[in-house]
C-alpha positions as CSV (number, residue, x, y, z in Angstrom):
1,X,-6.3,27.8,29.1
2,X,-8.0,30.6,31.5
3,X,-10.8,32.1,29.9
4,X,-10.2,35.5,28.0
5,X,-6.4,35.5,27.8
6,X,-5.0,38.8,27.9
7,X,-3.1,39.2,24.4
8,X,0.2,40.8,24.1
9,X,1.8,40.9,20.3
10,X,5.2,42.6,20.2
11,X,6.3,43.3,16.6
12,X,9.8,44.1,15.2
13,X,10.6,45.8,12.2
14,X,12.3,44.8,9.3
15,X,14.1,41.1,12.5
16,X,15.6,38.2,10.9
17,X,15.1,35.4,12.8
18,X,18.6,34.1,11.5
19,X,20.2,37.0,13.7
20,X,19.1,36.1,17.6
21,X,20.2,33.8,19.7
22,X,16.5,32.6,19.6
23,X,17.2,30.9,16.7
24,X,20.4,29.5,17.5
25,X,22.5,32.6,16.5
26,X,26.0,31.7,19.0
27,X,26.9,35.3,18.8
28,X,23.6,37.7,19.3
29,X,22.4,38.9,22.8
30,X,19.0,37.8,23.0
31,X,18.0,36.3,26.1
32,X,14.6,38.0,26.6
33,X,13.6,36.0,23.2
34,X,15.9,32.8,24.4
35,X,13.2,32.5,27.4
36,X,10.3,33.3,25.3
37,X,11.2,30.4,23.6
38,X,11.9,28.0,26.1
39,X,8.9,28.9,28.1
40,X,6.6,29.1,24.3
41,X,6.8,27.5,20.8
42,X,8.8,28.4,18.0
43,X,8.0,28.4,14.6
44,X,11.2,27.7,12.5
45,X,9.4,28.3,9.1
46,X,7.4,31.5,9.4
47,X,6.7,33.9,6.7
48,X,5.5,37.4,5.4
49,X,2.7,37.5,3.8
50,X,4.2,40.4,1.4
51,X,7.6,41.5,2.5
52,X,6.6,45.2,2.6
53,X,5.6,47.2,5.7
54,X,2.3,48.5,5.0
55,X,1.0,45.6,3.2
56,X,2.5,42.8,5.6
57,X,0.9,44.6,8.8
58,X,-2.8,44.9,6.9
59,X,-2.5,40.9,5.8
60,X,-0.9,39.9,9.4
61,X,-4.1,42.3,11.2
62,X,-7.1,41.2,8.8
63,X,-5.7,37.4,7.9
64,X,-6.5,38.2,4.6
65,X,-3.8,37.9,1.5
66,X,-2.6,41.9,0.3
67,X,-3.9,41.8,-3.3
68,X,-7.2,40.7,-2.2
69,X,-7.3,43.7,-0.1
70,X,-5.5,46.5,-2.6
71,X,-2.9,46.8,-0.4
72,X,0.2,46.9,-2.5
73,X,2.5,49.7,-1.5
74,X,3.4,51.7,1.3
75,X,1.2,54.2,0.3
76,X,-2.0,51.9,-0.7
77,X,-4.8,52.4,2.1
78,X,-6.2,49.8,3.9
79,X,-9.6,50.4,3.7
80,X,-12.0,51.3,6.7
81,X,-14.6,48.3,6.1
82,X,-11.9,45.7,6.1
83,X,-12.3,43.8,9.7
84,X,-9.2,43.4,11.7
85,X,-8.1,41.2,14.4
86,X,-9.1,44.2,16.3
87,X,-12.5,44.3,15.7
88,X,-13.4,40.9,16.5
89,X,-11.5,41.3,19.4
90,X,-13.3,44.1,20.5
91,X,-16.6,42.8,19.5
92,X,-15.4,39.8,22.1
93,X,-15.0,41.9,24.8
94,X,-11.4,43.1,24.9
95,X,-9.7,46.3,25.2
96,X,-8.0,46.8,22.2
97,X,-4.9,49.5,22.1
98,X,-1.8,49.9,19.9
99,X,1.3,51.4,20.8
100,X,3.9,52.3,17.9
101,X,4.6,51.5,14.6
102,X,1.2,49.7,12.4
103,X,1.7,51.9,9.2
104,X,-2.0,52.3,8.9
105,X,-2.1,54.4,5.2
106,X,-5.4,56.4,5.3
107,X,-7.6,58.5,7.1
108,X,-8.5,55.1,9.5
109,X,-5.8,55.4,12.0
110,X,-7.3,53.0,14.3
111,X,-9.1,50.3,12.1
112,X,-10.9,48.6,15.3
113,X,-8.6,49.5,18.2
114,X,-10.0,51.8,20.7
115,X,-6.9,53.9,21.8
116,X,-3.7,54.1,19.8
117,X,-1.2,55.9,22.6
118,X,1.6,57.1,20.1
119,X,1.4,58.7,16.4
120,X,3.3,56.3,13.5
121,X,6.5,56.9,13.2
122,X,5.8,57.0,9.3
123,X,3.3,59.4,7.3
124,X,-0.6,57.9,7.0
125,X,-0.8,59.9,4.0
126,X,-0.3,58.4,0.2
127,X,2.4,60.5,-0.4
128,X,4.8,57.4,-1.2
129,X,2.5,56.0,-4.4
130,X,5.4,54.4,-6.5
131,X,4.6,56.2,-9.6
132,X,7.3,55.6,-12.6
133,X,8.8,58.1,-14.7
134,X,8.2,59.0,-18.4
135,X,10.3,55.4,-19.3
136,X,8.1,53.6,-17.0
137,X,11.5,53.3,-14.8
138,X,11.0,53.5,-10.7
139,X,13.1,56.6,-9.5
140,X,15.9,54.9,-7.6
141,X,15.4,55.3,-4.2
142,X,19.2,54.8,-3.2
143,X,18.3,52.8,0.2
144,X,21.6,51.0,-0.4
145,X,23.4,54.0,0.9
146,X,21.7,53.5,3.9
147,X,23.8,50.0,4.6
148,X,27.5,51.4,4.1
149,X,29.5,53.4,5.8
150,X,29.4,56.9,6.9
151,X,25.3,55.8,6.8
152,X,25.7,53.4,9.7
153,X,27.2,52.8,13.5
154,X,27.2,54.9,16.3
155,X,25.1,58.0,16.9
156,X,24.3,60.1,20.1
157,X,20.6,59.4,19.4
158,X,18.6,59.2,16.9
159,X,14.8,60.1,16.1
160,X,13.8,56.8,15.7
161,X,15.4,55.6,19.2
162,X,13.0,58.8,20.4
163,X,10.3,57.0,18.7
164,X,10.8,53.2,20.2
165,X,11.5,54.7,23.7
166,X,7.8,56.5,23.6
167,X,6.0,53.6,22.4
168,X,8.3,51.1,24.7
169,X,7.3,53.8,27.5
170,X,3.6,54.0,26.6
171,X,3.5,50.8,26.5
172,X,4.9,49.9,29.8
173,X,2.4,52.5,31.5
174,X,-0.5,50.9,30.3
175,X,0.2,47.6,31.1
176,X,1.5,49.0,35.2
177,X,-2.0,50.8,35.3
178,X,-3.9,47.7,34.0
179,X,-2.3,45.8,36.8
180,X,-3.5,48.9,39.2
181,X,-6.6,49.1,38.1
182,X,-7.6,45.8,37.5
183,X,-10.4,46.3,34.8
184,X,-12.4,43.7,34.3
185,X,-12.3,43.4,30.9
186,X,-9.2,41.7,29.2
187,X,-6.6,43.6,27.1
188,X,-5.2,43.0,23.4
189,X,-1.9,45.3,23.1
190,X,-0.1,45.6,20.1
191,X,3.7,47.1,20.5
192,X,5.7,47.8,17.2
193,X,8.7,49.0,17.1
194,X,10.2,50.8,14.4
195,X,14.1,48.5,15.0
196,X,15.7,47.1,13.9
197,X,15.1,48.8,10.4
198,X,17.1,50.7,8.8
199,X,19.1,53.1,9.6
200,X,21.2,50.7,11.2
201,X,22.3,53.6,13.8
202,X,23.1,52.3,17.7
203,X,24.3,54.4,20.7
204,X,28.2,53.5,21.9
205,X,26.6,51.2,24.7
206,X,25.0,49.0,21.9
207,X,28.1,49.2,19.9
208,X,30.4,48.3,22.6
209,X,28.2,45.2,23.3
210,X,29.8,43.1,20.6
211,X,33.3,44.2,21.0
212,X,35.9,41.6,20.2
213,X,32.7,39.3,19.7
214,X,32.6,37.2,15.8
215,X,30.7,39.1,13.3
216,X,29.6,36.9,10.5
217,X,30.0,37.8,6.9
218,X,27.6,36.5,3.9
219,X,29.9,34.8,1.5
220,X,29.5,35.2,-2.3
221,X,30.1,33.3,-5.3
222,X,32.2,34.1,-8.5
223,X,29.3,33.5,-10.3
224,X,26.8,35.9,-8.5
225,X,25.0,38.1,-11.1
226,X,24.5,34.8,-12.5
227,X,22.3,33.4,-9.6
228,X,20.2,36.9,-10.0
229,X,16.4,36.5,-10.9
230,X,14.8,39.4,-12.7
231,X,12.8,40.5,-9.1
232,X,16.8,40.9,-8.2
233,X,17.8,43.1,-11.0
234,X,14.9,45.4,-10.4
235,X,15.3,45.9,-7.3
236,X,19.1,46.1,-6.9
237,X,18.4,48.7,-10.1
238,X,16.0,50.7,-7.8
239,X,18.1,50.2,-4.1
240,X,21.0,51.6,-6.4
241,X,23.2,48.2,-4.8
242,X,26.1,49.3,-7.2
243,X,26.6,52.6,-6.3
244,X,27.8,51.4,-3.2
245,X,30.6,48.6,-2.1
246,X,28.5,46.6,-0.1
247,X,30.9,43.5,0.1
248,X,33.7,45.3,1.5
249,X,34.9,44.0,4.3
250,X,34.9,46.9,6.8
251,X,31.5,48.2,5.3
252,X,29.8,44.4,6.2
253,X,31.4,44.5,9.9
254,X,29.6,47.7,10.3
255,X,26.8,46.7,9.1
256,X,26.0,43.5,11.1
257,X,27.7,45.2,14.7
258,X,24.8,47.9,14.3
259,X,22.0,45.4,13.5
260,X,23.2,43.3,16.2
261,X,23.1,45.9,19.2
262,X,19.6,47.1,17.2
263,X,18.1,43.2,17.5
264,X,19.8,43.2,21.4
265,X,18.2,46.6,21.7
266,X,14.9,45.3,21.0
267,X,15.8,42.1,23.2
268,X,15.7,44.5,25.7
269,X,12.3,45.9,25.2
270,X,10.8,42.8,25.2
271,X,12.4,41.4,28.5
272,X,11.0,44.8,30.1
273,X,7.4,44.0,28.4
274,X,7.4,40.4,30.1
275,X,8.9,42.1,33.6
276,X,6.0,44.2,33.6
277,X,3.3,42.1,33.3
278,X,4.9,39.5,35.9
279,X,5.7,42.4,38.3
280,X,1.3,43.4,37.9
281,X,0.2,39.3,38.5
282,X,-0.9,39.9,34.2
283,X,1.4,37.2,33.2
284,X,-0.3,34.0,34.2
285,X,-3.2,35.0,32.1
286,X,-1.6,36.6,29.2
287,X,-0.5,35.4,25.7
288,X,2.8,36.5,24.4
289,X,3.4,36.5,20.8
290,X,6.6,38.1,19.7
291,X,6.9,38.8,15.5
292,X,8.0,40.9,12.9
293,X,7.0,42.4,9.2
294,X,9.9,40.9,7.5
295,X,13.5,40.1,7.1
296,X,16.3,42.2,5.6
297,X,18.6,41.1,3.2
298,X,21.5,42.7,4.8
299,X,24.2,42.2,2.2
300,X,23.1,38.9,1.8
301,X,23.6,38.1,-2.5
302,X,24.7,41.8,-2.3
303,X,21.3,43.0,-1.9
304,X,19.6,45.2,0.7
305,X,15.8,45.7,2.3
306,X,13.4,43.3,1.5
307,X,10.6,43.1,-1.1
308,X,12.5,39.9,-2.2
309,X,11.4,35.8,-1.3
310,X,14.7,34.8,-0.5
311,X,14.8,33.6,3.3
312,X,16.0,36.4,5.0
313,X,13.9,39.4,3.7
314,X,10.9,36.5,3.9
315,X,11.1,34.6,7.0
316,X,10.0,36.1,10.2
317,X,10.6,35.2,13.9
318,X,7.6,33.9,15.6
319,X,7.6,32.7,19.0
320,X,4.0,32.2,21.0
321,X,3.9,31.8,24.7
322,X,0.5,30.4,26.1
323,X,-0.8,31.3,29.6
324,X,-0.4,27.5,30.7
325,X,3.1,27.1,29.1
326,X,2.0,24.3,26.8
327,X,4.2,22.9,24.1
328,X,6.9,24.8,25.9
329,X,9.9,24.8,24.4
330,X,8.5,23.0,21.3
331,X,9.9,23.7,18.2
332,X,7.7,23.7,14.8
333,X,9.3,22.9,11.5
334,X,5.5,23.3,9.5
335,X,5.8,26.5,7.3
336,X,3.2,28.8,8.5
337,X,1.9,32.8,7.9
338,X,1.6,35.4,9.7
339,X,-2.2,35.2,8.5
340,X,-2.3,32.3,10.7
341,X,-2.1,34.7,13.7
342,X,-5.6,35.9,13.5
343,X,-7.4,33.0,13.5
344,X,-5.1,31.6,16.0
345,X,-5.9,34.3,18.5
346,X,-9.7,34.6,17.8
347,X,-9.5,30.4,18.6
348,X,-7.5,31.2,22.1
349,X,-10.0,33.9,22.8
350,X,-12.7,31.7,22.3
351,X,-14.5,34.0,18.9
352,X,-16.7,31.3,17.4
353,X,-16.4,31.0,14.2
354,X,-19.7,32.2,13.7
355,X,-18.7,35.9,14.4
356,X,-15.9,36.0,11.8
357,X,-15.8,36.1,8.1
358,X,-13.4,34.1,5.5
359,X,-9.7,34.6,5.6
360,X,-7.0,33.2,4.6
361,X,-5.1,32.2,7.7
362,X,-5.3,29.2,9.8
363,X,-5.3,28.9,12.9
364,X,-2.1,27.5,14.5
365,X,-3.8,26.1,17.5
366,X,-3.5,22.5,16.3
367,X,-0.1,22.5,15.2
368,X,0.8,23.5,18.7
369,X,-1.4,20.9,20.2
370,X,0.3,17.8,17.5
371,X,-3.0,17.3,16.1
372,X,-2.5,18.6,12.7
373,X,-1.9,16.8,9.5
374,X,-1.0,17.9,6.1
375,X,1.2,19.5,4.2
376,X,0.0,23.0,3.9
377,X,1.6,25.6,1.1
378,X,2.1,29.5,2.4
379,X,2.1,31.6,0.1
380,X,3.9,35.1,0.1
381,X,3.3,37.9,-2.8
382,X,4.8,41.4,-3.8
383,X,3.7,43.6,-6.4
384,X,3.5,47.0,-7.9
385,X,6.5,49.0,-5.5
386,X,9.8,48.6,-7.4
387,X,8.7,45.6,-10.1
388,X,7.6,45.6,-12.9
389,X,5.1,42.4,-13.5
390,X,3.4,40.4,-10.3
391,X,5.9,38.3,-8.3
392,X,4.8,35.0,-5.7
393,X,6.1,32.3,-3.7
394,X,5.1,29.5,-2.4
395,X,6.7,27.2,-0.1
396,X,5.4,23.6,0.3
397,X,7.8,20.8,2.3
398,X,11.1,21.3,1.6
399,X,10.8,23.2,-1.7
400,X,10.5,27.1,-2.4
401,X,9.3,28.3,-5.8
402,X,9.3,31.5,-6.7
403,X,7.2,32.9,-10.0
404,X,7.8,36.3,-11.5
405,X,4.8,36.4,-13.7
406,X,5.8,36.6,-17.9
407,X,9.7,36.1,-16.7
408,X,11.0,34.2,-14.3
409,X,11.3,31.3,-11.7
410,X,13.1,29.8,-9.5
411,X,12.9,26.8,-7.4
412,X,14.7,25.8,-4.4
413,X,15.2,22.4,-2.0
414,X,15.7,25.0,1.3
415,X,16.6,21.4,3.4
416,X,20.0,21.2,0.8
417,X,20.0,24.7,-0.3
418,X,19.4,27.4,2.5
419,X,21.2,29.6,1.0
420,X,19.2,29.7,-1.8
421,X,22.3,29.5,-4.6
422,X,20.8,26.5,-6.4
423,X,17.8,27.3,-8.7
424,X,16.3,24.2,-9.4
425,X,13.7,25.6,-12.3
426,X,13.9,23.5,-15.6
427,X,15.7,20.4,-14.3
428,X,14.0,17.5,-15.4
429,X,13.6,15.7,-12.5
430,X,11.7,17.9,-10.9
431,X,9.5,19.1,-13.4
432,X,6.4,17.5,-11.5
433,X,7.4,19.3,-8.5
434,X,7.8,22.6,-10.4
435,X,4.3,22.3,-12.2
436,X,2.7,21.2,-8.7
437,X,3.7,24.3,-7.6
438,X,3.0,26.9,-10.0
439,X,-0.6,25.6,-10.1
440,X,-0.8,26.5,-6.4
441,X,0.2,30.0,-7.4
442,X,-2.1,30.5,-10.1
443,X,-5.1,28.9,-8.7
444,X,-4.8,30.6,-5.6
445,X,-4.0,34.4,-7.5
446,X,-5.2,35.5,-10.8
447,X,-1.6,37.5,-11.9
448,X,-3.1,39.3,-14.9
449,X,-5.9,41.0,-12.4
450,X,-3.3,42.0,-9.7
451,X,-1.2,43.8,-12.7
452,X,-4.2,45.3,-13.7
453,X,-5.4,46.4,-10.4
454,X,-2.4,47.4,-9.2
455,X,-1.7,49.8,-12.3
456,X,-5.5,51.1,-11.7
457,X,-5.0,51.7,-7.8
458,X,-1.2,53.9,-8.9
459,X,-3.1,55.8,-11.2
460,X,-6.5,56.9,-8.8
461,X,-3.8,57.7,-5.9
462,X,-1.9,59.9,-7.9
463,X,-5.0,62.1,-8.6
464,X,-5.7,61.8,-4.6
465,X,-2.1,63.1,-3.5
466,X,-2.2,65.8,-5.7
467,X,-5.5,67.5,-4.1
468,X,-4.1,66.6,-0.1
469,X,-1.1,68.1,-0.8
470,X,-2.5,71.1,-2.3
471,X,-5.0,71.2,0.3
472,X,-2.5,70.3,3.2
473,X,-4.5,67.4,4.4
474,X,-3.2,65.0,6.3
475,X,-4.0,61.7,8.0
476,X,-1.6,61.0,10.6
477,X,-2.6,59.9,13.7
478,X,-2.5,62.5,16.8
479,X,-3.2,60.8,20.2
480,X,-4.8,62.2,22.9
481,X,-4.1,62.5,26.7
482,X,-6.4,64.6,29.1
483,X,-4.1,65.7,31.6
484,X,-7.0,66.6,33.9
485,X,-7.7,63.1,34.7
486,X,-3.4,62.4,35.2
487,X,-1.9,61.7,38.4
488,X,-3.4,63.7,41.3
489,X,-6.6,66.2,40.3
């Protein structure tokens, strides 16, 4: 590999990787992402750290796990003194810049990057703190609404198309004037777009790119509130997923056509991205990595969003391309994290491991390479926002287990089971494995803390969004341009 790779990472919002042709999907447009991965590696059992925005995006930038960093929420703050993957990769050198979505929560809007070139698309404030009313019940948040019909298809435009097209544009311009310039340092760029999530709103172009084409349906069984864990009922109770008919048949075809045209959408954005930095002579030195947050349940067991463990709110697309094209087109069944991606990229940009502190990650370079061996467990946690006690996963091999702490588990054999309908937990014959994998979780997290914590951290931000909003501070991120040194002056 050349020496100081540039670093592109493209993030989605809210991708399964079930959904693109990528991933073997027969009827999605993605052929950006089809020759990412034929040129790259794809990983075929990534996962969220915490299948939440805010806390997914501070694990995936520091490599660290969400609980150990009090990010639990949407509205927990990621604090100042936590090192990213951007300040190590600016201490190495690299111009470090962000454009688009990172949902940063506090008054650090940059958190090691030197230049962010759009605002979020989402408040930095802590005005979302998930406080419970006087029953200690979650105020349902009705997002189910959002994934039924009048709620979704086609739209003139929408404000978060606006928002993509600026970053997407942003973007673009840096990496043409990078190519003009020709600094001499190398670049990290981070682009997140706020699509595919929710609302699942396309213009009549997108629409019309899967007319006639086969839209698959989830399937259910009789038996379905049956197959719900606790984590379900809450957060079906919260989505409001019965004040809606999500199963109906017309309601499902409009959702999956929007989400498709949004995932062929973003296809699109990342086929310009790669155009770019071939068209500026970048691409020969540049590693691609294309990702995303989380999944979305998309009707899937009738339930919506994510903040669930089940595969597609939990798995995420990941697809590296090295300057060199090694391992191209090699396909990697080993679950992995997206905490791996920090450690993976400080390895490629050659940070020794002297200049970094613990994480949690690992670094995927020897997986890539065929020289790893072990079976690793990946762990994935969600707390606080819309449950009532600490909830974990961990996969290991072929088996998912999944342990709401003082209610429930489940455990499933994902190579018979993908869809996740058979809950293993209890059967005798797999009591070892159960055990095995429980003491994972609880040696690894201490359940009783996070609760604690968590309950703490509610509590303080409430006092805090009271005096902002009475003082009418606020921490979003305004970028700056200084026209005077634009164009011709």
């Amino acid at each position: 590999m050349a020496q100081s790779p540039n670093v592109l990472l493209i993030m989605a919002d809210q991708l399964v990787p079930f959904l693109t042709g990528a991933y073997g999907h027969a009827v999605v447009i993605t052929p950006h992402l089809d020759q990412l991965v034929q040129e790259g590696v794809r990983f075929d059992a990534a996962y969220t750290p915490y299948p939440l925005c805010a806390p997914a995006r501070a694990a995936c930038m520091t490599g660290r796990y969400a609980s150990d960093l009090g990010c639990y929420d949407n509205a927990a703050v990621l604090h100042a003194d936590e090192p990213t993957l951007a300040h190590y990769l600016t201490n190495a050198g690299y111009e470090t810049v962000l454009s688009g979505k990172m949902h940063f929560i506090g008054p650090d809007q940059l958190h090691g990057f030197r230049r962010r070139l759009t605002t979020d698309v989402y408040p930095a404030n802590i005005d979302w703190v998930p406080a419970t009313d006087e029953s200690g019940r979650f105020p349902a948040g009705g997002h189910a609404r959002l994934y039924v019909e009048p709620n979704v298809g086609v739209r003139p435009w929408t404000k978060f198309l606006s928002y993509d097209e600026e970053t997407h544009f942003r973007a673009l311009e840096y990496v043409r004037e990078r190519g003009r310039t020709k600094p001499s340092e190398p670049f990290f760029l981070v682009v997140s777009y706020h699509h595919p999530h929710d609302p699942f709103h396309v213009t009549q172009e997108l629409w019309d790119l899967y007319e006639g084409l086969d839209i698959e349906m989830p399937h259910y069984p009789a038996n379905l509130q049956a197959t719900y864990s606790v984590m379900d009922r809450w957060l079906n109770e919260v989505h409001e997923t019965e004040a809606v008919d999500l199963g109906a048949p017309d309601n499902l075809y409009q959702l999956r056509r929007a989400y498709y045209g949004l995932v062929s959408y973003i296809d699109r954005k990342v086929g310009e991205l790669l155009a770019a930095l071939e068209q500026t002579n970048q691409r020969d030195n540049t590693i691609v990595v294309f990702t995303s947050d989380h999944g979305d349940m998309l009707a899937e067991k009738l339930m919506v969003q994510k903040r669930c463990f089940y595969e597609w709110s939990a798995r995420v697309p990941l697809i590296v391309q090295l300057p060199d094209q090694q391992a191209a087109g090699r396909k990697i069944a080993d679950p992995v994290s997206l905490l791996d991606l920090v450690p993976t990229l400080l390895d490629w940009a050659g940070v020794p491991m002297e200049d970094r502190l613990s994480m949690d990650g690992v670094s995927l370079a020897q997986l890539i390479d065929g020289t790893n061996d072990g079976e690793r467990a990946i762990f994935g946690e969600y707390h606080v926002e819309k449950v009532r006690a600490p909830c974990f996963m961990v996969r290991q091999g072929r088996y998912k287990y999944i342990y709401i702490h003082g209610y429930d588990t489940q455990l499933f054999d994902l190579e018979a089971d993908l869809g996740e309908w058979n809950n293993l937990a209890g059967q005798p014959e797999l009591q070892l494995v159960e055990q095995r994998l429980r003491e994972l979780i609880l040696e690894r997290f201490d359940p009783e803390r996070i609760a604690a914590d968590g309950a703490a951290s509610v509590r303080k931000r409430l006092v805090v969004r009271q005096a902002l909003q009475r003082n009418d501070i606020h921490w979003d991120y305004f970028p700056y341009f200084d026209a005077t040194r634009q164009y011709v002056r």
